[in-house]
N, CA, C and O atoms as a printed pandas DataFrame, in Angstrom:
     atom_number atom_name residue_name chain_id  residue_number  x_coord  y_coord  z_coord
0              1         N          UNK        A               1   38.077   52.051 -150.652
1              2        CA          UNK        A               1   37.281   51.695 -149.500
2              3         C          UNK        A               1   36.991   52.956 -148.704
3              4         O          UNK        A               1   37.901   53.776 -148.585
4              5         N          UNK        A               2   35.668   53.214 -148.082
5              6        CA          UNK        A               2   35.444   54.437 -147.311
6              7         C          UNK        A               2   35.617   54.110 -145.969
7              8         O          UNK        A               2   35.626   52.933 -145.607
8              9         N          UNK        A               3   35.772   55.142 -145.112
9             10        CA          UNK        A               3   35.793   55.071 -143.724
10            11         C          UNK        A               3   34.394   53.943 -143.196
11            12         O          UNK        A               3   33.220   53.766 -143.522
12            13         N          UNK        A               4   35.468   53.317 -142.110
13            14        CA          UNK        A               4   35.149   52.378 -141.116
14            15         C          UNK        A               4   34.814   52.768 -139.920
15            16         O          UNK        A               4   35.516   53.246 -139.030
16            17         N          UNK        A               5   33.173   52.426 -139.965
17            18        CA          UNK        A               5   32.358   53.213 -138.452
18            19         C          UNK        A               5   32.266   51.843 -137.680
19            20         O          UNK        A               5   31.703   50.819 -138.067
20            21         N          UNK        A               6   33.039   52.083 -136.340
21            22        CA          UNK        A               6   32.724   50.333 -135.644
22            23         C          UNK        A               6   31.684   50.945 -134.247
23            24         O          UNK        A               6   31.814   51.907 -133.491
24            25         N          UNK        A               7   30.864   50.091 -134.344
25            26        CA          UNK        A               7   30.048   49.567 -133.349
26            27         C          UNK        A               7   30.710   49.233 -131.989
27            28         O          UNK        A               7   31.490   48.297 -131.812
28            29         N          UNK        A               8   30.181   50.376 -130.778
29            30        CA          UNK        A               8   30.812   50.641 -129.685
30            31         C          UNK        A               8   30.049   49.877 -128.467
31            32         O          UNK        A               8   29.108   50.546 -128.040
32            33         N          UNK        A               9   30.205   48.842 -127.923
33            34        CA          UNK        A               9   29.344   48.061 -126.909
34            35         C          UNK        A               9   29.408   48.339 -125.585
35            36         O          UNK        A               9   30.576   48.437 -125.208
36            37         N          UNK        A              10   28.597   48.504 -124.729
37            38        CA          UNK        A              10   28.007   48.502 -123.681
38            39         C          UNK        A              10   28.075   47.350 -122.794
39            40         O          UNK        A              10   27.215   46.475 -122.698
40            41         N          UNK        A              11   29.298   47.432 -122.078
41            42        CA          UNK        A              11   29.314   46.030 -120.899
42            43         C          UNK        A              11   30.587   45.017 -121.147
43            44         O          UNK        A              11   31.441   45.696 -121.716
44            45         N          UNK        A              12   30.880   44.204 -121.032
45            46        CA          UNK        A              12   31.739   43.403 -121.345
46            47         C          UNK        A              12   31.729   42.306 -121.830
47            48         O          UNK        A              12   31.153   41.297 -121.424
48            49         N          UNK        A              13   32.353   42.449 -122.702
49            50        CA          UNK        A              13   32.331   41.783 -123.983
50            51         C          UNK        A              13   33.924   41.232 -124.564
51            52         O          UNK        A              13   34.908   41.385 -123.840
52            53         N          UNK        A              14   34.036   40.610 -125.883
53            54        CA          UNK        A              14   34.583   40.513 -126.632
54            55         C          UNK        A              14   35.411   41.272 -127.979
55            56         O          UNK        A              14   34.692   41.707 -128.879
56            57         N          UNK        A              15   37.021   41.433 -128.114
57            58        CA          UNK        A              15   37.482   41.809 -129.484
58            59         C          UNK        A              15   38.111   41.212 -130.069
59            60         O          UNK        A              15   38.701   40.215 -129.654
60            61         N          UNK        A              16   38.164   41.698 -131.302
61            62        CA          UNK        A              16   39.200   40.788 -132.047
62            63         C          UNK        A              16   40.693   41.393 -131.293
63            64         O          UNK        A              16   41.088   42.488 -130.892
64            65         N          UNK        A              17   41.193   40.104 -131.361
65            66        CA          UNK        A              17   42.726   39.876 -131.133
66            67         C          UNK        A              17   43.740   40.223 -131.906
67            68         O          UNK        A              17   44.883   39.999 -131.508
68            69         N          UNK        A              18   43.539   40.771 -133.020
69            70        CA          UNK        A              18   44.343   41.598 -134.033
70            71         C          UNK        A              18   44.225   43.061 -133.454
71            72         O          UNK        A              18   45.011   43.579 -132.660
72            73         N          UNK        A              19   43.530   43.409 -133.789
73            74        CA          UNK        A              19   42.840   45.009 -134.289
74            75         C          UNK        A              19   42.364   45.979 -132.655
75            76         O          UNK        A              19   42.213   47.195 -132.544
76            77         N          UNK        A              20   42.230   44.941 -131.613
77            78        CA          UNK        A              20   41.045   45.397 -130.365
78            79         C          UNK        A              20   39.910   45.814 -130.631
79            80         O          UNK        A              20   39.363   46.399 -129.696
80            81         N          UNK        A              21   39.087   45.696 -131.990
81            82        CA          UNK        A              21   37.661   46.346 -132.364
82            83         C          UNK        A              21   36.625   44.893 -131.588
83            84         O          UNK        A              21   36.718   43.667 -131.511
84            85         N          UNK        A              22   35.809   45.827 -131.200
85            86        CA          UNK        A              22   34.499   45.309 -130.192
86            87         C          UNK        A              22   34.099   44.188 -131.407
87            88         O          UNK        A              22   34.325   44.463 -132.586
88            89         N          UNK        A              23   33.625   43.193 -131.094
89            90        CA          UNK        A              23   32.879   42.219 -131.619
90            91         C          UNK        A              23   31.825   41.559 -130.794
91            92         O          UNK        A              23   31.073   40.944 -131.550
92            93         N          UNK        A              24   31.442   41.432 -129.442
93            94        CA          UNK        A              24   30.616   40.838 -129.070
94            95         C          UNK        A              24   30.100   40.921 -127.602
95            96         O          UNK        A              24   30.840   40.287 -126.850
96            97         N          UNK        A              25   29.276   41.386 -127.107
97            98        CA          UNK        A              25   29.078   40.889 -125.353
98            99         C          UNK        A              25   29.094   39.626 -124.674
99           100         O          UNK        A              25   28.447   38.696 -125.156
100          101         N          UNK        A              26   29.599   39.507 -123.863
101          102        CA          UNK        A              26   29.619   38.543 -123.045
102          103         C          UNK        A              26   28.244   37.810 -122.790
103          104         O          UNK        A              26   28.235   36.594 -122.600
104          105         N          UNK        A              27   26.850   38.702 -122.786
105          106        CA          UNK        A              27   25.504   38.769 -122.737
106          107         C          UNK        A              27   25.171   37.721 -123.873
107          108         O          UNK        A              27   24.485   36.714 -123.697
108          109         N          UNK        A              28   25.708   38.074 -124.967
109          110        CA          UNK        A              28   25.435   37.197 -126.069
110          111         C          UNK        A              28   25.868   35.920 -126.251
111          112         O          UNK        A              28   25.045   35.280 -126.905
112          113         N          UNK        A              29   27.012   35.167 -125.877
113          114        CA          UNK        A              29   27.363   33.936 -125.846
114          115         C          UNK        A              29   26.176   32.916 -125.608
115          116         O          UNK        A              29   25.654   32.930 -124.493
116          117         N          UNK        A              30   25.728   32.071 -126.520
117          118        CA          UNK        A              30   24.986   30.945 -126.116
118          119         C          UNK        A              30   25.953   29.610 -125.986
119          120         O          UNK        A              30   25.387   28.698 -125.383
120          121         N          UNK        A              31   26.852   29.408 -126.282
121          122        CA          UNK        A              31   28.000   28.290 -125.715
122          123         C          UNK        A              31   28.997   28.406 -125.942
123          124         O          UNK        A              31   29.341   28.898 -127.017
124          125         N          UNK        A              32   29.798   28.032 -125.094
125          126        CA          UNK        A              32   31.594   27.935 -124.888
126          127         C          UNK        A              32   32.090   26.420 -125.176
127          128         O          UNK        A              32   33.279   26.140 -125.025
128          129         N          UNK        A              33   31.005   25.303 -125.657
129          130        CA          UNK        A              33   31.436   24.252 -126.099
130          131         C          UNK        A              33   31.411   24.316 -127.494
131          132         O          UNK        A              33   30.852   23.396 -128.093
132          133         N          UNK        A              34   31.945   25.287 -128.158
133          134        CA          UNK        A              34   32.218   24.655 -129.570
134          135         C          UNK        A              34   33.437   24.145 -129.886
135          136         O          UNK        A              34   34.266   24.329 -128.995
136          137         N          UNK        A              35   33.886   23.492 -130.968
137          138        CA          UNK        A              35   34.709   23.699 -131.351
138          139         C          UNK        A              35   35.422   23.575 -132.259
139          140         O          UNK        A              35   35.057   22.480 -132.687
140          141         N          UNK        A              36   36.483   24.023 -133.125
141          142        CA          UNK        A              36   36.946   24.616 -134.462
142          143         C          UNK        A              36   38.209   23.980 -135.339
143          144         O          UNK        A              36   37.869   22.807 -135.494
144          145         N          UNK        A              37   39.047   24.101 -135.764
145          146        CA          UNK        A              37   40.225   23.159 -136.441
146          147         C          UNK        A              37   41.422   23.786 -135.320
147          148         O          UNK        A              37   42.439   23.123 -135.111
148          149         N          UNK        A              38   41.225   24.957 -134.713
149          150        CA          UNK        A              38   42.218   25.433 -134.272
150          151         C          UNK        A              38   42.248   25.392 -132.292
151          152         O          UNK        A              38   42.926   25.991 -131.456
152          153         N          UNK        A              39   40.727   23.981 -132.179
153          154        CA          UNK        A              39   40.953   24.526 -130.821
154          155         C          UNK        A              39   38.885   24.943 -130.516
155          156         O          UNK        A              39   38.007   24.727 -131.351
156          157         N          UNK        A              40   38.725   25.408 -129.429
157          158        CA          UNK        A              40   37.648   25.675 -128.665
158          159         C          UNK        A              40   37.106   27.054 -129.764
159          160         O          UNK        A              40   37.812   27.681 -130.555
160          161         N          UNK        A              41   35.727   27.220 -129.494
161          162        CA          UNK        A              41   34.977   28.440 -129.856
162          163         C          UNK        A              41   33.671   28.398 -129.648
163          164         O          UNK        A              41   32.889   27.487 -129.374
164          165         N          UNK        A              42   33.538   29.818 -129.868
165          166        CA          UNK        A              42   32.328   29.867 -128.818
166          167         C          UNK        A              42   31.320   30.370 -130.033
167          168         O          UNK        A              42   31.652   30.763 -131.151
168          169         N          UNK        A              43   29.806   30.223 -129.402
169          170        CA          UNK        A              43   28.682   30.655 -130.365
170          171         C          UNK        A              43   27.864   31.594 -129.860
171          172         O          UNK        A              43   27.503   31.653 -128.685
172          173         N          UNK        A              44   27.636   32.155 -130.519
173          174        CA          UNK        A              44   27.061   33.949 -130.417
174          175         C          UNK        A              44   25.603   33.939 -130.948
175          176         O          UNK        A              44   24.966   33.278 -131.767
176          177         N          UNK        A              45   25.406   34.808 -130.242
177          178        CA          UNK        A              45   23.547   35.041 -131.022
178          179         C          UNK        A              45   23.704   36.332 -132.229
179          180         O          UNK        A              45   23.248   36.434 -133.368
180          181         N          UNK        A              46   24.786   37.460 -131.182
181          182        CA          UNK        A              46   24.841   38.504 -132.389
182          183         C          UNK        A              46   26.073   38.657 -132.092
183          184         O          UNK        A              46   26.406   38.428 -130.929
184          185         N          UNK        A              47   27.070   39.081 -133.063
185          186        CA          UNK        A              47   27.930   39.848 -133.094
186          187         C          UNK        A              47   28.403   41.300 -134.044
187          188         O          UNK        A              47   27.983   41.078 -135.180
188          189         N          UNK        A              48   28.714   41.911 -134.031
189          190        CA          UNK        A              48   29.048   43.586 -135.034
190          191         C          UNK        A              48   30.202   43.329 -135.262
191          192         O          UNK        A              48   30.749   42.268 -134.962
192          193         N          UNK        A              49   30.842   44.492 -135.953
193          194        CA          UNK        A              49   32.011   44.426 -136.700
194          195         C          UNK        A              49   32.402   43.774 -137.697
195          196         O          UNK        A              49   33.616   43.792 -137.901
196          197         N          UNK        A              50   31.654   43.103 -138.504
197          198        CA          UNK        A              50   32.139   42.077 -139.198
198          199         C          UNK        A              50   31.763   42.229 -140.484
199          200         O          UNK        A              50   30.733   42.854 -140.739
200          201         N          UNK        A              51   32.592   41.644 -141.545
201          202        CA          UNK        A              51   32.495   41.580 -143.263
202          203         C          UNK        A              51   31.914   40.100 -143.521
203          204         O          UNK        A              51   32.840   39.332 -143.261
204          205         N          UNK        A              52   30.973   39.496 -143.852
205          206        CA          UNK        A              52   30.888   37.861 -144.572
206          207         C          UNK        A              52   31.319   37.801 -145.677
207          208         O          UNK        A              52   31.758   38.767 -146.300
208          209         N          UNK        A              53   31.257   36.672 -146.075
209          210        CA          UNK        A              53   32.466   36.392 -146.948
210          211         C          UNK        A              53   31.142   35.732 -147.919
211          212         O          UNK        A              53   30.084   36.279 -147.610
212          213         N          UNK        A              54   30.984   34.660 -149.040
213          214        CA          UNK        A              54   30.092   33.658 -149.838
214          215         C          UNK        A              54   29.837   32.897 -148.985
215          216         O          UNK        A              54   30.571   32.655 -148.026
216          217         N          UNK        A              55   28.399   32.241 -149.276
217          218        CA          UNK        A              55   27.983   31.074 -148.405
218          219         C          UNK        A              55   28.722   30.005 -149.300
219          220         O          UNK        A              55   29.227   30.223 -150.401
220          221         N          UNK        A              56   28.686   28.723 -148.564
221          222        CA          UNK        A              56   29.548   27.684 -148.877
222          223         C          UNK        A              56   28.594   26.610 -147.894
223          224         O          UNK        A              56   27.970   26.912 -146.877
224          225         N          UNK        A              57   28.699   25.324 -148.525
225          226        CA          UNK        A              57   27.911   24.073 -147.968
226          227         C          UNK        A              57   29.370   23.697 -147.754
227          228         O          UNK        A              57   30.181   23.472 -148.652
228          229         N          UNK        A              58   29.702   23.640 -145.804
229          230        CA          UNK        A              58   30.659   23.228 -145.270
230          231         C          UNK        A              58   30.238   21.534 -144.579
231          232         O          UNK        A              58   29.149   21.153 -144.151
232          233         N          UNK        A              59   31.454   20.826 -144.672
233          234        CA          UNK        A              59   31.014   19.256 -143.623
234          235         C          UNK        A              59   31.640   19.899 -142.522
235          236         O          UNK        A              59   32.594   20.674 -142.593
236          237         N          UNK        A              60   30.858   19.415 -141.190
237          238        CA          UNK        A              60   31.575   19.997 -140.139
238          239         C          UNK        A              60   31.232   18.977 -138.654
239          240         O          UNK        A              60   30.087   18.551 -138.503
240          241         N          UNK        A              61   31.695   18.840 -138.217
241          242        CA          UNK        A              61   31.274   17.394 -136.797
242          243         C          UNK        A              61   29.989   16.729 -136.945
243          244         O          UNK        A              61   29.611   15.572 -137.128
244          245         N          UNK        A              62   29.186   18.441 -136.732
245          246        CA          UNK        A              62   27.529   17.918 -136.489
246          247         C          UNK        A              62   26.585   18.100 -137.952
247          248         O          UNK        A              62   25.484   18.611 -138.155
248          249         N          UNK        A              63   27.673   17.364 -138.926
249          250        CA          UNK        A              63   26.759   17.521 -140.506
250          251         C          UNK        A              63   27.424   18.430 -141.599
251          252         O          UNK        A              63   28.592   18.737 -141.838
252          253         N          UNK        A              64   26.128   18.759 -142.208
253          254        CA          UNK        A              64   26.509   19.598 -143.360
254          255         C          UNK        A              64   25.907   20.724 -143.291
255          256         O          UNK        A              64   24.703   20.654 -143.042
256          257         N          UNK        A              65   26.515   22.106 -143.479
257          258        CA          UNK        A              65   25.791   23.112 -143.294
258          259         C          UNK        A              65   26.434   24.227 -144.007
259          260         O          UNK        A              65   27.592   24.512 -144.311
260          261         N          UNK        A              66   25.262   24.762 -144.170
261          262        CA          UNK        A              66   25.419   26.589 -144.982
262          263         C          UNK        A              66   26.242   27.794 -144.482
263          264         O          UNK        A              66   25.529   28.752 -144.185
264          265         N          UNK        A              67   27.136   27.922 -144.371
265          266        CA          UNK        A              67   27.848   29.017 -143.755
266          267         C          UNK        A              67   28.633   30.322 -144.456
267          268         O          UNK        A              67   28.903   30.170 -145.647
268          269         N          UNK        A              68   28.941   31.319 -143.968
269          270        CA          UNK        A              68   29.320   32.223 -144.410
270          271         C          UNK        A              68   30.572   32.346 -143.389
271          272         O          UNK        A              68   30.537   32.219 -142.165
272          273         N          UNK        A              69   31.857   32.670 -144.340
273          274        CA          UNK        A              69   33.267   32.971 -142.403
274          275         C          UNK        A              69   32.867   34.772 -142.798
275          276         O          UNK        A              69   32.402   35.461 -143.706
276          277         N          UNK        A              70   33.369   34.873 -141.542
277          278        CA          UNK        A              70   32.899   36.039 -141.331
278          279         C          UNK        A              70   34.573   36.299 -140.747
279          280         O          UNK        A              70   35.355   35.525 -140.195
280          281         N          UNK        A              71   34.745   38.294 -141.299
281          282        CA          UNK        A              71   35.754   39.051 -140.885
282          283         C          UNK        A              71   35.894   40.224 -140.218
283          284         O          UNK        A              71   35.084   41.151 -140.203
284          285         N          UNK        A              72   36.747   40.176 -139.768
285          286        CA          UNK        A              72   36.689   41.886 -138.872
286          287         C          UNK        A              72   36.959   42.881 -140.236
287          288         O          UNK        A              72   37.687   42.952 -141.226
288          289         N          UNK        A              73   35.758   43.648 -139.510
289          290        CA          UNK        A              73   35.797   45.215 -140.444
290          291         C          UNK        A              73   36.377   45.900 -140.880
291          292         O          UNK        A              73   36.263   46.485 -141.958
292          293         N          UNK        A              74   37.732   45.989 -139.458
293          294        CA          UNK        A              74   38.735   46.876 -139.437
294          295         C          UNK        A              74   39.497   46.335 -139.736
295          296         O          UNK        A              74   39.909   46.734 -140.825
296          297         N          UNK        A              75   40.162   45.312 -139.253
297          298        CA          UNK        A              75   41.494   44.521 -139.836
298          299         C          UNK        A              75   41.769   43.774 -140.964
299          300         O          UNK        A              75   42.777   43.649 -141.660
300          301         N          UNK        A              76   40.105   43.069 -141.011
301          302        CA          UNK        A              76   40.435   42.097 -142.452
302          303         C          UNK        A              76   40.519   40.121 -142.019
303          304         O          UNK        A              76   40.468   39.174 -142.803
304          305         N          UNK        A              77   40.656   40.122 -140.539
305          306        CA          UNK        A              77   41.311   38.706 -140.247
306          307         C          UNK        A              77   40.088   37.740 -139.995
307          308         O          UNK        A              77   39.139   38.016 -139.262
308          309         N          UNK        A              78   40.222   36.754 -140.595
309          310        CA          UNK        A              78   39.140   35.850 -140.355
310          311         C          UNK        A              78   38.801   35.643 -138.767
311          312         O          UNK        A              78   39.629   35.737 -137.861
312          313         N          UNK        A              79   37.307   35.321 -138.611
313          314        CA          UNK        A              79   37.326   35.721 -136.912
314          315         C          UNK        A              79   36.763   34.119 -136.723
315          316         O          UNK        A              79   36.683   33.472 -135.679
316          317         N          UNK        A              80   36.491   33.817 -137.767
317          318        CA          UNK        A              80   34.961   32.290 -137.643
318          319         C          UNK        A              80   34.223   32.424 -138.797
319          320         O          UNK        A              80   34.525   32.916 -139.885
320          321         N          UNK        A              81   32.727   31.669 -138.208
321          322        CA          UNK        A              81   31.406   31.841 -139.558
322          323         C          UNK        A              81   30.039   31.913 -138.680
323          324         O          UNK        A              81   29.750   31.419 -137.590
324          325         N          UNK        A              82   29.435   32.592 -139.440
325          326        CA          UNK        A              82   27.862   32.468 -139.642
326          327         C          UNK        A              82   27.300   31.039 -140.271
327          328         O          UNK        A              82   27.638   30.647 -141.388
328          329         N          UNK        A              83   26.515   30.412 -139.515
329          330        CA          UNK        A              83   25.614   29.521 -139.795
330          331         C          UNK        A              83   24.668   30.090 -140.406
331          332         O          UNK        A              83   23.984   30.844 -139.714
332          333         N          UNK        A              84   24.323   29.953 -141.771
333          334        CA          UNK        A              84   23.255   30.456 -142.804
334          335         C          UNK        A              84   21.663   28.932 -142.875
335          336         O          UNK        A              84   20.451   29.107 -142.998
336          337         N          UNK        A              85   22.263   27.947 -142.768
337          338        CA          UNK        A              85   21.552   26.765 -142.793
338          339         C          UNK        A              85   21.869   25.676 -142.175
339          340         O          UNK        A              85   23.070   25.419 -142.252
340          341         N          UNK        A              86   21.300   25.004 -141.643
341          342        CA          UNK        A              86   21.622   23.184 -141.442
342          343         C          UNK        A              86   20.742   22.627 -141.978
343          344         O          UNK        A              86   19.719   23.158 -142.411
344          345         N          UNK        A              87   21.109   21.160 -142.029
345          346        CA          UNK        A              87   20.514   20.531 -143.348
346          347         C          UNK        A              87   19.818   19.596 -142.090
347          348         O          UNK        A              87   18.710   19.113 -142.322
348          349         N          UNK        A              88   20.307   19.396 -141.072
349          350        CA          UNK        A              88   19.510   18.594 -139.935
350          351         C          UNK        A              88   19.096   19.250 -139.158
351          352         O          UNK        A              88   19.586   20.141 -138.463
352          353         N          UNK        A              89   17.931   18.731 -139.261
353          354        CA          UNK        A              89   16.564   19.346 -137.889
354          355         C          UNK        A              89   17.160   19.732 -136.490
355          356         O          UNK        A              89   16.970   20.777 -135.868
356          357         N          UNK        A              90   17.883   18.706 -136.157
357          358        CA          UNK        A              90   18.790   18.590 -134.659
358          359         C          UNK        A              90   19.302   19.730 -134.830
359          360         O          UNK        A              90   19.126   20.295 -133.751
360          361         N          UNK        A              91   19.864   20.471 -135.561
361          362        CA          UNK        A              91   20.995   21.651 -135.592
362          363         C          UNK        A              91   20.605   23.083 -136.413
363          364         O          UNK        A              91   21.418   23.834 -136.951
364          365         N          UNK        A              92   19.330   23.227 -136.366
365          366        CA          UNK        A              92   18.709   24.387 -136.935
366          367         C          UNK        A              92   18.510   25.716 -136.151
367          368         O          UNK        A              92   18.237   26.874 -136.469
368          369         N          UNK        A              93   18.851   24.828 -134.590
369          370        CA          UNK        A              93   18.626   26.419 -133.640
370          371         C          UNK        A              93   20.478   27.382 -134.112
371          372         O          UNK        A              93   20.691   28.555 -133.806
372          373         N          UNK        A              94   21.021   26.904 -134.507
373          374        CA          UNK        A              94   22.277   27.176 -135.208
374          375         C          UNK        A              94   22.150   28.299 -136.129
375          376         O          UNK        A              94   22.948   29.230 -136.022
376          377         N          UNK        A              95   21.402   28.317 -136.864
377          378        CA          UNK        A              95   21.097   29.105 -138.000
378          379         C          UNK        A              95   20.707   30.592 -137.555
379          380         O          UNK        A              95   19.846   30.856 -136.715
380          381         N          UNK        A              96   21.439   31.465 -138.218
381          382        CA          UNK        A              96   21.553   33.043 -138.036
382          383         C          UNK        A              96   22.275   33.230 -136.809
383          384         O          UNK        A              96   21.827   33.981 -135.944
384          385         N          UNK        A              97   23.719   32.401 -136.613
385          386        CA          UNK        A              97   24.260   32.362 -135.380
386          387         C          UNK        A              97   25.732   32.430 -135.294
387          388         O          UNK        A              97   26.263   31.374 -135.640
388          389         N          UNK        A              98   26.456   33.260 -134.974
389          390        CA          UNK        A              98   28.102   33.256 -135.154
390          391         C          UNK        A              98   28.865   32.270 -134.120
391          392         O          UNK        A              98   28.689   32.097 -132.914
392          393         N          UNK        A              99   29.895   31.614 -135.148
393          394        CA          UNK        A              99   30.824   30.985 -134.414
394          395         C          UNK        A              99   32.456   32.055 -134.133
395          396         O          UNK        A              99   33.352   32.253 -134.953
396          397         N          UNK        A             100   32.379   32.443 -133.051
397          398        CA          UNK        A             100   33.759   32.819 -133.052
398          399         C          UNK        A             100   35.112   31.976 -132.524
399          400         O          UNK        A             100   35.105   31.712 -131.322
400          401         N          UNK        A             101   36.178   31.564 -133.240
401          402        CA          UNK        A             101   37.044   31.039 -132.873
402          403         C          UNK        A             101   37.984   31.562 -131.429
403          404         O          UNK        A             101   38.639   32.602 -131.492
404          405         N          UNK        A             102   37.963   30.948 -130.505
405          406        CA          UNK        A             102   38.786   31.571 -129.150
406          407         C          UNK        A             102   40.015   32.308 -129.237
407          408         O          UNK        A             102   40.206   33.293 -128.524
408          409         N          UNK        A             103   40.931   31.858 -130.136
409          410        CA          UNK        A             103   42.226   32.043 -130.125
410          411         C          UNK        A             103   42.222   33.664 -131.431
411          412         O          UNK        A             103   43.079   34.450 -131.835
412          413         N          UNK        A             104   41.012   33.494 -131.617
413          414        CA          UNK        A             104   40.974   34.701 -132.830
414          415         C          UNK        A             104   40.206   36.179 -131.776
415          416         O          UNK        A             104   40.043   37.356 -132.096
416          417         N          UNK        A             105   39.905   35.495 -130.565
417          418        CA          UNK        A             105   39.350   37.169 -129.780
418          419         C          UNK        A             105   39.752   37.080 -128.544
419          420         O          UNK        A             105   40.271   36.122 -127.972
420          421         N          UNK        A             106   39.404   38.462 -128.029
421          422        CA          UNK        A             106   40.255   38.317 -126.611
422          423         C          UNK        A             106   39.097   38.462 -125.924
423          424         O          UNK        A             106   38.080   38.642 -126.593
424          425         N          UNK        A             107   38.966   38.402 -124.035
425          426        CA          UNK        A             107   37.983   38.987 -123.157
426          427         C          UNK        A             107   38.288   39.800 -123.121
427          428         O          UNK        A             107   39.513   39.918 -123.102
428          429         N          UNK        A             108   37.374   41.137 -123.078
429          430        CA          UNK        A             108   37.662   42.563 -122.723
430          431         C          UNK        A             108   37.354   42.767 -120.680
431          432         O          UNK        A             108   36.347   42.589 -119.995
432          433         N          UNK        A             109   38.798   43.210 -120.329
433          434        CA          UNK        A             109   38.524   43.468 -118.807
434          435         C          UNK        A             109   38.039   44.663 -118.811
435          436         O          UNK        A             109   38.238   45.481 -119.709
436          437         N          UNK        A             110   37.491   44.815 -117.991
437          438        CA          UNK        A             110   35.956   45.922 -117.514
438          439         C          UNK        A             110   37.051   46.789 -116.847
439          440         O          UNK        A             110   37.849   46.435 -115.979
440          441         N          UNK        A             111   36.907   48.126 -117.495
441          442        CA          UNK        A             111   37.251   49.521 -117.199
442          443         C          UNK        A             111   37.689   49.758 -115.413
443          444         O          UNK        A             111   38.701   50.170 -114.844
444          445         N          UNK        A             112   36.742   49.406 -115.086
445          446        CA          UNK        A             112   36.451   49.638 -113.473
446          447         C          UNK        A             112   36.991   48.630 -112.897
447          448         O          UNK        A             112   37.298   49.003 -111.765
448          449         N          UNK        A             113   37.326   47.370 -113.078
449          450        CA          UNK        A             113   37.995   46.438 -112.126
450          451         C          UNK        A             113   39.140   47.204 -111.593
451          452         O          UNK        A             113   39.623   48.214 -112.106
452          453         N          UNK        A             114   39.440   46.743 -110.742
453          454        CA          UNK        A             114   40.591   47.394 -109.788
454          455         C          UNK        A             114   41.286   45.947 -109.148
455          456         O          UNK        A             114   40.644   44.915 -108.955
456          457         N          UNK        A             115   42.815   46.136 -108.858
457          458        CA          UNK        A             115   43.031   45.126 -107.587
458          459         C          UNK        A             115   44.102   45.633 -106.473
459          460         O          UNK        A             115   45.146   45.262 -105.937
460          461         N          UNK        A             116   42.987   46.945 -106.464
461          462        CA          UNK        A             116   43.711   48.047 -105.056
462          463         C          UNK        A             116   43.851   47.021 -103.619
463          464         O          UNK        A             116   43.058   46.102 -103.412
464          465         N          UNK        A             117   44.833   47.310 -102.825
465          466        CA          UNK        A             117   44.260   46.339 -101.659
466          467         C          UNK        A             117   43.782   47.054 -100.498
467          468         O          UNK        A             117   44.510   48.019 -100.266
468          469         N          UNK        A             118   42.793   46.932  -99.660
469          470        CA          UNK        A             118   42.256   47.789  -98.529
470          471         C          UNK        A             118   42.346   47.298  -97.932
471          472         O          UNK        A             118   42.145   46.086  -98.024
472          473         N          UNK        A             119   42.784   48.008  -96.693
473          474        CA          UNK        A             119   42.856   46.992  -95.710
474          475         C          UNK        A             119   41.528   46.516  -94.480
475          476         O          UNK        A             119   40.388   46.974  -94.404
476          477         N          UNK        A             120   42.114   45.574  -93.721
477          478        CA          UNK        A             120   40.491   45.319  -93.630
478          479         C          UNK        A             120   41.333   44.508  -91.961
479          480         O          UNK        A             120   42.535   44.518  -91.698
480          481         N          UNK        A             121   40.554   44.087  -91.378
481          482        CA          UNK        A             121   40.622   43.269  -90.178
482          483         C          UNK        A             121   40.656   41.830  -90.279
483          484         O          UNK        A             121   39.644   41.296  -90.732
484          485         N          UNK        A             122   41.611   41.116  -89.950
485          486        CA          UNK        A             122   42.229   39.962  -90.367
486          487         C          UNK        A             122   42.054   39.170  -88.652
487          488         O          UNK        A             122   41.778   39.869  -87.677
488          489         N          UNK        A             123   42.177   38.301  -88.590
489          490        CA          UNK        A             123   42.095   37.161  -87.551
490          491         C          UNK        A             123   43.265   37.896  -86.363
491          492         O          UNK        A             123   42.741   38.138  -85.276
492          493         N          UNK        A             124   44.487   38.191  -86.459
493          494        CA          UNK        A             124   45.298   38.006  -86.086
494          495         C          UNK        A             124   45.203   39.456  -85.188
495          496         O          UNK        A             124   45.657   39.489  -84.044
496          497         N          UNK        A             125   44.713   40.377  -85.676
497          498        CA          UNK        A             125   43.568   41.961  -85.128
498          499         C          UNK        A             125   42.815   41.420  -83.977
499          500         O          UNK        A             125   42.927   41.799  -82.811
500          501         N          UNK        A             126   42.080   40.547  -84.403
501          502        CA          UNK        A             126   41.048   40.035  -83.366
502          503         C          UNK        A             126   41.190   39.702  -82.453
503          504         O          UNK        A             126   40.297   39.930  -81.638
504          505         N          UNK        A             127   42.309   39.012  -82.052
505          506        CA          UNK        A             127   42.847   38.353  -81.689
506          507         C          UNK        A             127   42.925   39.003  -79.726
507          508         O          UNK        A             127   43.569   38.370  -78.891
């Protein structure tokens, strides 16, 4: 295997929970109502970092559909899948769309947050 170049994101976002490699912006999430065998997950428009695996005609809540699971680059650990097809009209905006499982990534906290305390003028000042 040759060296592993990962895709460095801009803003705050998502990593895998193994490895800490970037997988996704926060920007990108189109829903936080999915959900998976293991629990909640969310659906992505794009995500990087990732290996697919064979498509496979999966049954899944909302039907039958074409998917690929998809893996982190760097680590190897299953993260979710790519929707390749749906077989129902209702569920086609799906298609070319990542599911990431919750418990498989973390939120990335933003560099710059702080929880310095300043002080400031309180009621009891005013007073």
């Amino acid at each position: 295997m040759g060296r592993v170049f990962l895709v460095e994101l801009g803003g705050r976002g998502y990593r895998c929970r193994f490895c800490n490699s970037p997988l996704a912006l926060a920007d990108d999430v189109l829903s936080k109502s999915f959900s998976c065998r293991q629990g909640r997950a969310f659906l992505f428009s794009n995500v990087v970092n990732i290996t697919v695996g064979a498509e496979e005609e999966r049954l899944m809540i909302s039907g039958i559909h074409t998917v690929e699971d998809i893996f982190c680059c760097c680590c190897g650990q299953i993260l979710g899948w790519k929707y390749v097809a749906a077989h129902d009209k209702n569920q086609k905006y799906k298609e070319g769309k990542f599911v990431l499982e919750r418990w498989r990534i973390m939120e990335e906290v933003a560099d710059n947050f702080s929880l310095e305390a300043h002080p400031g003028l309180s009621d009891a000042e005013n007073a």
